[in-house]
N, C-alpha and C positions, 0 to 999 in steps of 0.2 A: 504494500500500500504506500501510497505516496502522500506527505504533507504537503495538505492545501492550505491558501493563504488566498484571502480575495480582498479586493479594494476598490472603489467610487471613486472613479477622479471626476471633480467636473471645474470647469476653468478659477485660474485666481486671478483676479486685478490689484490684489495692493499687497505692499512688498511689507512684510512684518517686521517690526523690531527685533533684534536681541532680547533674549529669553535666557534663563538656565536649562538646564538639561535633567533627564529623569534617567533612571535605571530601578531595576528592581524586580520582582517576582510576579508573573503577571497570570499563573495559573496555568493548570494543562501541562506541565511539565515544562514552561520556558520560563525564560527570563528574555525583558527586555528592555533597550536603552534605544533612548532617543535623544538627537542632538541637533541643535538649532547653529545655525552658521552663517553668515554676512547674507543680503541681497534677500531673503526669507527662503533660505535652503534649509531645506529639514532630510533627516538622517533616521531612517528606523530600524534596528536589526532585531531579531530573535535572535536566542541560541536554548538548544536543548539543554535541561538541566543535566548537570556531570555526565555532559557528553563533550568531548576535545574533540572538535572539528576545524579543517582547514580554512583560512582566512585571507581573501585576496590583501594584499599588503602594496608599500611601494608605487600605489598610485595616485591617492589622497594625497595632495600636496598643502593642503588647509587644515588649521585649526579650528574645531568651531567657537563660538562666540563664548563659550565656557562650557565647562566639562560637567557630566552628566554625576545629580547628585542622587541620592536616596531620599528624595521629598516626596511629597505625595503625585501621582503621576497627572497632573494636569498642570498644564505651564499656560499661561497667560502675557496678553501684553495688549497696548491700545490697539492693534491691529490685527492681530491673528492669536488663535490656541490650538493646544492640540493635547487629546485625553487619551489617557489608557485606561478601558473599562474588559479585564480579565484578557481575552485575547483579540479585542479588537483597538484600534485606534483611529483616532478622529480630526484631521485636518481641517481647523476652522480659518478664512482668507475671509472678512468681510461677511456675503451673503454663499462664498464658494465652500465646497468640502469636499474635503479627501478620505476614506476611508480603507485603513485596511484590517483584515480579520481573520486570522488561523479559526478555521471552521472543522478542521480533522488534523489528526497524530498520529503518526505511527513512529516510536523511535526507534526502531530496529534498522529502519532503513535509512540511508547516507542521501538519497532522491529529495527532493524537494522540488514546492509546486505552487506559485502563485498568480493570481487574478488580477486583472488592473478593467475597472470599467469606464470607459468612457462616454460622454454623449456622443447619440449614435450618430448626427453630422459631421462631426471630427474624423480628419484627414488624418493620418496617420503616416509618420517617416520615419527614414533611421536603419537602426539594427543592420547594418552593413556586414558583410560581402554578400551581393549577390548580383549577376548579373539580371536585372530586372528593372520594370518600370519603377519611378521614384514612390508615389503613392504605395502603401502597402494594402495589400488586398484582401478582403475577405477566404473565410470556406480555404485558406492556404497556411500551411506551419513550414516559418523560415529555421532552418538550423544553424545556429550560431557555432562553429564548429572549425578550427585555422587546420585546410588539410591542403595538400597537393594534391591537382584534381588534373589530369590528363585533358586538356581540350575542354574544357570546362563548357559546358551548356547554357542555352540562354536559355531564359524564363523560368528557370529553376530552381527551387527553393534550398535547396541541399547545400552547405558549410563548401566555401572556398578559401583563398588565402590569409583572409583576415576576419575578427570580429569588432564589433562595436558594441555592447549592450545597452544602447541609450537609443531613447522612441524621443520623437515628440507628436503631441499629439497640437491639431490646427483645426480653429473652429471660424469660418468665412463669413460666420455671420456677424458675429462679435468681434472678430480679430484678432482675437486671444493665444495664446499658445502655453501651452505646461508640456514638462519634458520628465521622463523619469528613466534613472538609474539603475538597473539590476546589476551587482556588481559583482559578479559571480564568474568565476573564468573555468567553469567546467564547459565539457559540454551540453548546449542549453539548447532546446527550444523554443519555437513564438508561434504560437497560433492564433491566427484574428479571426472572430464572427460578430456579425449581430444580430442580434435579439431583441425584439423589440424598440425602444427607445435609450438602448442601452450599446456601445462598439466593446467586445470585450476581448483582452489579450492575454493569453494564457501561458506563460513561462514556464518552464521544467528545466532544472539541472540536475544533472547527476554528482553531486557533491555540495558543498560550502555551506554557508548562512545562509538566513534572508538578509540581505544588505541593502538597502535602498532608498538612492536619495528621491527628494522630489523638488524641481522644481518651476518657481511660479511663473516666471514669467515677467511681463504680462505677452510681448512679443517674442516673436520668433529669434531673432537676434538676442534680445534678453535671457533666453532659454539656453542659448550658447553660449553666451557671454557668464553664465549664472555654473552652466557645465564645466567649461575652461578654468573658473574659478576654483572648480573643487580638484579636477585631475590635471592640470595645469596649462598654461598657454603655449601656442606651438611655438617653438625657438625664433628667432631672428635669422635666416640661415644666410650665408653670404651671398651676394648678391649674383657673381659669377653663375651660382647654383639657377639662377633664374633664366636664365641664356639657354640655348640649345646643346642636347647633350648629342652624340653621336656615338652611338652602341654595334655591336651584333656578337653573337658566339660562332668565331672570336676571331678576333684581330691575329696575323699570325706570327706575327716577329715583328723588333723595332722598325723592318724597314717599310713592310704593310702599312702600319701604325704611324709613321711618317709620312708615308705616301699618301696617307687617307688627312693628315692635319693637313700638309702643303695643299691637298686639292681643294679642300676649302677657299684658300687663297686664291689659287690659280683661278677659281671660277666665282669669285666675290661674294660669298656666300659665307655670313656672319656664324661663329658658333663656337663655344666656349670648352667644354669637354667631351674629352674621348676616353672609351670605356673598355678593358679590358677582361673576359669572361675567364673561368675557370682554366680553359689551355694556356694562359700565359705561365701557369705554376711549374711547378717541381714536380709532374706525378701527380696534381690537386694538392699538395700541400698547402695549404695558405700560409702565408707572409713571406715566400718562397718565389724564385723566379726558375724558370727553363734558360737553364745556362746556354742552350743551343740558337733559339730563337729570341732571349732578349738576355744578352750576356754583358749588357750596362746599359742596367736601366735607369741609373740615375743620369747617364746622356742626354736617354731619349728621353725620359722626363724635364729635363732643365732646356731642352731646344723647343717645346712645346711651351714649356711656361715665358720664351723668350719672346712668344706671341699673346703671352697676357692670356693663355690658356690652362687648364687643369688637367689629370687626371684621375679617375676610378678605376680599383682594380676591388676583384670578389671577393670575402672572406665569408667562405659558409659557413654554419655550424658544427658539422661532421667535423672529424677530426682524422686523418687518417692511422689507423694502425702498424708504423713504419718504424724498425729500430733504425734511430738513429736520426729521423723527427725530429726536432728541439720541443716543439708544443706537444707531442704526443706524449715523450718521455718524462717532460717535466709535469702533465697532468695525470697521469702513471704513478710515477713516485708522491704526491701529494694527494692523490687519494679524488681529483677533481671533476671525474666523470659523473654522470647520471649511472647509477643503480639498479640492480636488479632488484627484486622481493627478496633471493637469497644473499643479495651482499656482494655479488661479484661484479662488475662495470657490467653496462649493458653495450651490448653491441648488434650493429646492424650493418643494412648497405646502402651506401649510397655513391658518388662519382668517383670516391677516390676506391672504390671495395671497400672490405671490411672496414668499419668504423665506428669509434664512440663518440657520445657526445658529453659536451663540457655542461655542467649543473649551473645556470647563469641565476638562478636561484639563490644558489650563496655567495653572499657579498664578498668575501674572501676570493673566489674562483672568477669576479666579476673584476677586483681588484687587480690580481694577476694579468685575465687576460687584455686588460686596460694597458698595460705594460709591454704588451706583444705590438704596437704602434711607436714605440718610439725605433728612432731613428737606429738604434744599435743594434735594436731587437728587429726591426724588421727594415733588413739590410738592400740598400737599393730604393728606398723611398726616400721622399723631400717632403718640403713641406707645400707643394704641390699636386699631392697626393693624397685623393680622400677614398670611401672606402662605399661598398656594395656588398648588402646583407639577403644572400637567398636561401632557398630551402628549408628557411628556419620557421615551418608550421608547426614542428619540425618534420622533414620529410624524410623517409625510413623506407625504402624498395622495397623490402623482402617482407612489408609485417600486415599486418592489416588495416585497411585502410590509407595505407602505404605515409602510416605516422607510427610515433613508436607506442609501445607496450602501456598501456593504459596502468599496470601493475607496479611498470620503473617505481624508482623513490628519490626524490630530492632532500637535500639536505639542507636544511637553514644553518648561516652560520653559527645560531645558538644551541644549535642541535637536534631542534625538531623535524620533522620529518613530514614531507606529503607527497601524497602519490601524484603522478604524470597523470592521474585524471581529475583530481582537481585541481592544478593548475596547467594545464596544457594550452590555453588560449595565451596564456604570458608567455610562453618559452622566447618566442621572439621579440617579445617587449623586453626580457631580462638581459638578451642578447646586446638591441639595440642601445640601451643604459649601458650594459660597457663600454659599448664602443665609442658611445659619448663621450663617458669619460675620458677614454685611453686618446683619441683625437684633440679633446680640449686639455690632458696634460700633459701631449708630448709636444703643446707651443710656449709652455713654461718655459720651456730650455732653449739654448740656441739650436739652429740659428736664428729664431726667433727671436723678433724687438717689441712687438705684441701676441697678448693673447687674441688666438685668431679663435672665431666660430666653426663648428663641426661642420659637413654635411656629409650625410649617409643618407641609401636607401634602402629602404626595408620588403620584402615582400607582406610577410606576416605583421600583422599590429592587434593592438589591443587599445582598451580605452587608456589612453592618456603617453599615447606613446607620439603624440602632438610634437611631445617636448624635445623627441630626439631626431626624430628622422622625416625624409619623406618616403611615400609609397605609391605604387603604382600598379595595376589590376593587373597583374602580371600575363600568365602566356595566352594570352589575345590571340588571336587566327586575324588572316591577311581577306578577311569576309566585308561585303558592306557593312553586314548586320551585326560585326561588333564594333567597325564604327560607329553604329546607330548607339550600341547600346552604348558606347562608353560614357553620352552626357549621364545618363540615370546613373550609371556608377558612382560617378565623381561626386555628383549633385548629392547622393548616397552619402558617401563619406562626410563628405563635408556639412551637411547638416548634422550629423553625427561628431562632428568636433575633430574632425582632420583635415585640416587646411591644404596639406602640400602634396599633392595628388594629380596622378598623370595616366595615362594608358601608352602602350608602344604604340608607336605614330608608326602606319604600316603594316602593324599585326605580327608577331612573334612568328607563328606557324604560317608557312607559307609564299608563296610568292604573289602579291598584291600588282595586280594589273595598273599601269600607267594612269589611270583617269580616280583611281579610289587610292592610289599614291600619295595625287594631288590635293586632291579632294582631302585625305584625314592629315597631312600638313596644315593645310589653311584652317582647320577646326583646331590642330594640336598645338598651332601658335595660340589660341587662349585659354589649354589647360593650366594651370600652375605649374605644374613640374612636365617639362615640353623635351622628350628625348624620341629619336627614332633607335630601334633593335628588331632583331630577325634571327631565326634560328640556324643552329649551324650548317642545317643540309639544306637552308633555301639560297638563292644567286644572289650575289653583293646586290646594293641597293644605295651605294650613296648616291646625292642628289644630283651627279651629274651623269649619269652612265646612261640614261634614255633618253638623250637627245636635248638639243639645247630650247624647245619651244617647253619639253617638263621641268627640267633646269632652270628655266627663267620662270617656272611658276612657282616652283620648290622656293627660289630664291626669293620671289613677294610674300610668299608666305613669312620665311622667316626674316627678313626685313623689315616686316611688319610688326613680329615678337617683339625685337632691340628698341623699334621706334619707341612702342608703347612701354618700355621697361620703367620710365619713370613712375609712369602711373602706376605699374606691377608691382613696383616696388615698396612703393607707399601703401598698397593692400596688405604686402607682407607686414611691414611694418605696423597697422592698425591692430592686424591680426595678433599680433606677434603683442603689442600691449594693452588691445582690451577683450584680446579672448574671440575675437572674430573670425570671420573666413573668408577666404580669397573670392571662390564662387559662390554662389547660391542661386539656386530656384526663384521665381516670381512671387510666389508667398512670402516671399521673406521682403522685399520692398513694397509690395499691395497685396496685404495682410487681407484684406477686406472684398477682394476680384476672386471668387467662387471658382471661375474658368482658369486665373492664375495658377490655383493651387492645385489643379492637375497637370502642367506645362513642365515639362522634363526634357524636351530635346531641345529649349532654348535654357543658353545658361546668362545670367550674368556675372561678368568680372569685376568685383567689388560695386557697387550700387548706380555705376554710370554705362558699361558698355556689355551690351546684348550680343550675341552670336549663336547661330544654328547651323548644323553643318548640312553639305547635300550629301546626300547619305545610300544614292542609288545611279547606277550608271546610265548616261547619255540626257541623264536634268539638267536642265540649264536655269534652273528658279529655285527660289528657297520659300516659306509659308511660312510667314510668324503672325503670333498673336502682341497684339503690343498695348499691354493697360494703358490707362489715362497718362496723361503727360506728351507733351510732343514728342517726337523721335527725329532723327537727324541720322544718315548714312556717316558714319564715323568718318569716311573720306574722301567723300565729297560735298556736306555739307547739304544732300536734298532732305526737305522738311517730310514728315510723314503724318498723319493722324493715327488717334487709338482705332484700335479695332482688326479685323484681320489685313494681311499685307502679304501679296507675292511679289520680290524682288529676285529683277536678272542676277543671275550666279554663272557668268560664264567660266571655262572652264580653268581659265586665266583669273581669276575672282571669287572670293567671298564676302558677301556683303557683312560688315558689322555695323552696328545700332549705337547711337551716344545716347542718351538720357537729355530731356529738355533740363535745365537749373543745374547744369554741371559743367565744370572744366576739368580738361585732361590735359595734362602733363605730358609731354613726348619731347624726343631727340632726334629731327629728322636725318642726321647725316646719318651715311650708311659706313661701318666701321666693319673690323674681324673678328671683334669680341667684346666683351662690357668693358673690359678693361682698357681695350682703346677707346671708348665713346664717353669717359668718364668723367672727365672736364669739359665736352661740348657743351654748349649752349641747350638753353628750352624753347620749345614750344607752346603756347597755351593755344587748347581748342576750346573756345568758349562757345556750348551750347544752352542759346537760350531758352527760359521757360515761357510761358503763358504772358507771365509779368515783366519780360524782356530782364530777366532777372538767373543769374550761374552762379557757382560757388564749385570749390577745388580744393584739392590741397596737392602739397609735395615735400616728398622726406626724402633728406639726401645726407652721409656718412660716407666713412672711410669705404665703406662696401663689406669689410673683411673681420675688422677686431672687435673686441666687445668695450671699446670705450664711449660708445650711446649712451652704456649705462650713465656714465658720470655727466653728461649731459653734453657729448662731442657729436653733435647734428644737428642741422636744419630742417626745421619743418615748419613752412609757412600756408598761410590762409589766402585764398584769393577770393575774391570777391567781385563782381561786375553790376551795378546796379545804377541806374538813372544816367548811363554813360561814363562811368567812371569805373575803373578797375584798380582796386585796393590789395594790396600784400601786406599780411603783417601777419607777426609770428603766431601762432596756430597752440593755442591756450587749450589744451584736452583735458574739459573738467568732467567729464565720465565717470562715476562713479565704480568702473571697472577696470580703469587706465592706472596702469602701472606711473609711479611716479617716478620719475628720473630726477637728481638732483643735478645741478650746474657747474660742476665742477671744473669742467673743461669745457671750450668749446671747437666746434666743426667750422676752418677757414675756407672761406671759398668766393674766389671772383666771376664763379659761371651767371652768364647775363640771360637775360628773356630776350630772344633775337627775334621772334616771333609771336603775334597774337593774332587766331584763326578766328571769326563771329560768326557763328550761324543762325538764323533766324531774323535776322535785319529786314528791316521791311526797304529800307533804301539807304543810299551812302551815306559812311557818317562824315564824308569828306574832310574831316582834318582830327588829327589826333594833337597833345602836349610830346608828346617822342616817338619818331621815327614816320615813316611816309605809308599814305595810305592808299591801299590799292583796291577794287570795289568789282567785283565780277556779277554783272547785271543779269546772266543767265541765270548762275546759282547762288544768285545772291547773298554771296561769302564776302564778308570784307577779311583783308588784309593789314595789319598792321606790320609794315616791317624795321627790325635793326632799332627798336625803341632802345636797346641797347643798355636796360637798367638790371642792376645784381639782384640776384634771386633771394640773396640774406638781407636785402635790404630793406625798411619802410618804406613806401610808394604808392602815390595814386598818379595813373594815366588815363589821363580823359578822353572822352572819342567819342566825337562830335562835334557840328557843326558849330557850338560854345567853345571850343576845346582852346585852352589857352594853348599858348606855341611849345610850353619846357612842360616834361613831367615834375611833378610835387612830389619832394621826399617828406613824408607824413612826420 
């Protein structure tokens, strides 16, 4: 028998004070504690009375507001309470309520099983990996479950590389949103139905507590920003990381791997790293090179980075079983493998043959392998060299399910002990936290001057693993239709509180015809994390090898990434300090557009620019739905109304959307890498609203160190209003915004060389700085060469008033 636990959510609109905390005996064999935390996040766990069961740990990165006393179980405050009456409890928001209620017991069994009810208009997102539409579906049970899945299927509800255990639920009438936590890293499932007047999701793991938080809200954003709070905000990752990566399994030797950076150049075709897979090693050894095919790699590393470019190379999990290994040997003699039930290492198969894996569980064994990144230890690296995390679901050839032994045993470093089936959804979250580490402490040392930021990718993730890596839906087919699918992926994730998310541009498996080539570049220039890869037995694919009319489309595509990196960058950045996300679905900016909150194959890039991909061969148009607010073709500047829109997508083009009341930031010259275009000048796209009225921002940094913290960047406010465009420094009083103090600051003379106006009804024929240009067809003005510093205070007027000099404010 399995214990059930059911709960009533129905929306909250007001954010609760600070409270204490309960704990205590609540009948039925449990005890429970409940704990209240900034924003009105609440905390409920059961646990069986004198039963030791395993406990997701290492993802909470919050205190709550005070810690849980022995009072009587109802906590109060002018805004919300919440009661324990035997085994149920009671979410009080206002006129909202939460309830939840262990309804059956059985303590024999390690299963567990709870209820969440919604009202039954409520949209429902989240609970990631699956390749499926974003809405989550009735009458269907997703399995949350991090496996290796051979070709992975679309529309299918069954565990792939990653999980997420967080839903939000979204109500169109109201515009509400609450989100809730099951924090549980076994394997779990979700089953949605409704019933009546009621949408209800039904949870099962096979292991752990009830753990869950809840929270209120009141928006979509809030809900993430509220999530972020508790498992932490995604990193800042260097900006490099945001450029185009260049992949396949595998590159074959430094001169391959050279041959493929130079061509870059030779054919003007912007792009930051190149990616090394598992054949570059020793045998799969990781931290290891193939003395035959790359026998100084620190050459070819350093001639690479002489273009302001990176490299990734792989380190799986697996370990291989090789005397005379340095990491196999030394984790051997320290006892640092994952365990059998009887005590002996557990071993499996995977690329290198026989293999064990490392217990990234104990912080000890996490410590260590943090150590295998420096420079001595993993010989032939620089500090141009970051790193790529696969296989870690963790994937196991020979076992079932082709993950390992559900039975294994981990070790805590204090000693305790838990099986591979309640924590199997971390394994690669515990991974990716070493690797963090070991990356961010081997720039302590020289030849480093600063501490530089990590970037890693991960296949596998878990909630809260924001903090270390990016990820990406891993082995994709070279099909339209996972083109199609990859918006709902992403849009997946990222509602789910993972920001830096990409798919292989091209499809992993397979060879991708010329026209769906083109086609998922021009979509993959605005995922977050924008890499092309291919597996080892399909035919090279870099962007120039079919001809120079797909070449020069490959190249608009990605010219297009670099352009817009200002703006990209500034997303990461928000992200990075209020808990946000790069992309998001249209519920998330028209909360209250019923038809929005179904819209999954259009994404937007942080709150101003739309894109949808053409997603089938010999189309020449794209179909989007476009809520309230004008629209603006990002590059050209034609006006659009709400409602539905087919725009030409030839096959030279993809159309994108700006947002009316917004400016965009961009870098028009065309450069090799970020690190060349680092110092140009800006661009502002000033898209007007209704009320001939935009507003923008832009965050600009070293790109690479973590001296932001102390207060070394710019990030300024624009503004365009009654003909006047205003810059000053960008005050983020967010109640969610990390606070940076001033310690240092970010120098910088890059000027505004340009200002774009869309939506003018006629010329503003004279601006305070630089000359202005007025195109009557598409009624774009031009401002050019106003020539004023981006760090500076400034108003530029424009318009026929327009004094002759710009105003430093």
């Amino acid at each position: 028998m399995l214990l059930r636990l059911s709960a009533a959510v129905v929306l909250v609109a007001l954010l609760p004070k600070g409270c204490e905390g309960w704990k205590g005996s609540v009948g039925g064999g449990f005890n429970a504690e409940v704990d209240d935390y900034k924003h009105g996040i609440m905390r409920t766990r059961y646990r069986r009375d004198g039963k030791q069961t395993y406990e997701v740990s290492d993802v909470v990165v919050t205190e709550p507001e005070s810690k849980a006393t022995a009072a009587i179980p109802k906590i109060s405050t002018d805004a919300s309470s919440i009661s324990l009456e035997g085994l149920k409890a009671t979410f009080q928001s206002g006129t909202q309520q939460v309830i939840f209620e262990i309804t059956a017991t059985d303590h024999e069994s390690d299963n567990i099983e709870g209820t969440f009810t919604f009202p039954s208009k409520n949209k429902l997102y989240g609970i990631p990996e699956h390749a499926m539409d974003l809405p989550l579906q009735d009458d269907r049970s997703y399995r949350l479950m991090n496996l290796d899945v051979f070709e992975y299927k679309l529309d299918d509800t069954g565990g792939i590389y990653g999980t997420m255990p967080f839903l939000q639920a979204h109500s169109t009438t109201t515009g509400l949103t609450v989100g809730i936590l099951w924090l549980n890293s076994a394997d779990t499932s979700v089953s949605i139905k409704t019933s009546g007047d009621s949408r209800i999701t039904k949870w099962e793991s096979k292991g752990g507590i009830y753990d869950v938080f809840f929270f209120p809200g009141p928006t979509p954003a809030d809900v993430l920003r509220q999530y972020s709070y508790i498992t932490g905000k995604m990193a800042l990752h260097p900006l490099f990381s945001l450029g185009y990566h260049q992949c396949r399994w595998n590159y074959r030797s430094e001169d391959d791997t050279l041959e493929v950076d130079e061509g870059f150049d030779k054919h003007y075709i912007p792009y930051d790293v190149i990616w090394l897979d598992i054949e570059h090693t020793d045998g799969k050894r990781y931290f290891t090179w193939d003395a035959h095919n790359f026998p100084n790699p620190e050459r070819m590393i350093n001639k690479i980075a002489s273009r302001g470019r990176k490299v990734v190379t792989i380190s799986d999990p697996h370990i291989k079983r090789a005397s005379g290994y340095h990491v196999h040997e030394t984790a051997t003699e320290k006892g640092y493998y994952v365990k059998t039930a009887s005590g002996s290492d557990f071993e499996g198969h995977c690329w290198p043959g026989q293999s064990s894996w490392l217990d990234y569980y104990n912080s000890d064994v996490r410590d260590w392998y943090a150590t295998l990144f420096r420079y001595d230890m993993y010989k032939g690296s620089t500090p141009d060299l970051y790193i790529w995390i696969d296989m870690n679901e963790p994937s196991v050839f020979n076992a079932p399910e082709v993950t390992m032994d559900m039975t294994a045993v981990h070790t805590h470093k204090n000693g305790n002990k838990a099986t591979h089936r309640e924590l199997h959804n971390m394994y690669g979250y515990y991974q990716t936290m070493a690797a963090y580490q070991g990356l961010y402490e081997r720039s302590l040392t020289p030849p480093h001057t600063k501490t530089t930021r990590p970037f890693i990718l991960s296949r596998s993730f878990f909630s809260g693993s924001q903090k270390y890596a990016a990820v990406w839906t891993g082995d994709n087919k070279a099909e339209w239709s996972h083109l199609d699918i990859s918006a709902p992926m992403l849009l997946s994730m990222s509602v789910a509180g993972l920001p830096f998310v990409g798919a292989d541009v091209g499809g992993f498996f397979g060879n991708p015809e010329e026209e769906l080539l083109i086609r998922w570049y021009q979509f993959g220039a605005y995922y977050p994390f924008f890499r092309g890869h291919a597996h080892l037995e399909t035919k090279r694919r870099e962007p120039w090898l079919f001809g120079e009319e797909t070449t020069a489309s490959i190249r608009k595509a990605i010219v297009r990434r670099y352009q817009l990196l200002p703006y990209i960058y500034t997303q990461f950045f928000r992200a990075h300090r209020r808990g946000e996300s790069v992309i998001m679905p249209l519920y998330f900016e028209f909360p209250k557009d019923a038809r929005a909150a179904d819209v999954d194959r259009q994404i937007l890039l942080g709150p101003a620019v739309m894109v949808k991909p053409v997603v089938a061969s010999g189309v020449r148009s794209v179909q989007y739905y476009l809520p309230s607010s004008p629209w603006y073709d990002l590059y050209t500047g034609e006006s659009y109304n709400s409602g539905d829109l087919s725009l030409t997508a030839e096959l030279n083009n993809l159309p994108a959307l700006v947002r009316g009341g917004h400016i965009i930031p961009k870098r028009e010259r065309v450069r090799r890498s970020t690190a060349a275009q680092f110092w140009d000048p800006i661009t502002l796209v000033i898209a007007l609203d209704k009320t001939n009225a935009a507003e923008g921002e832009l965050y600009l940094d070293d790109s690479h160190s973590f001296e932001y913290q102390q207060g070394s960047f710019v990030h300024r406010r624009f503004q365009f209003s009654n003909g006047v465009l205003t810059n000053t420094k960008y005050v983020d009083d967010s109640p969610y915004a990390t606070k940076f103090p001033e310690d240092m600051q970010f120098q910088t003379d890059i000027l505004i060389e340009r200002v774009v106006i869309y939506g003018l009804t006629a010329s503003p024929e004279k601006c305070s700085s630089g000359t202005v240009e007025w195109d009557a067809r598409t009624r774009v003005a031009t401002i050019r060469k106003p020539n004023m510093k981006v760090s500076s205070d400034w108003k530029l007027h424009i318009g026929t008033d327009a004094p002759t000099a710009g105003d430093e404010l």
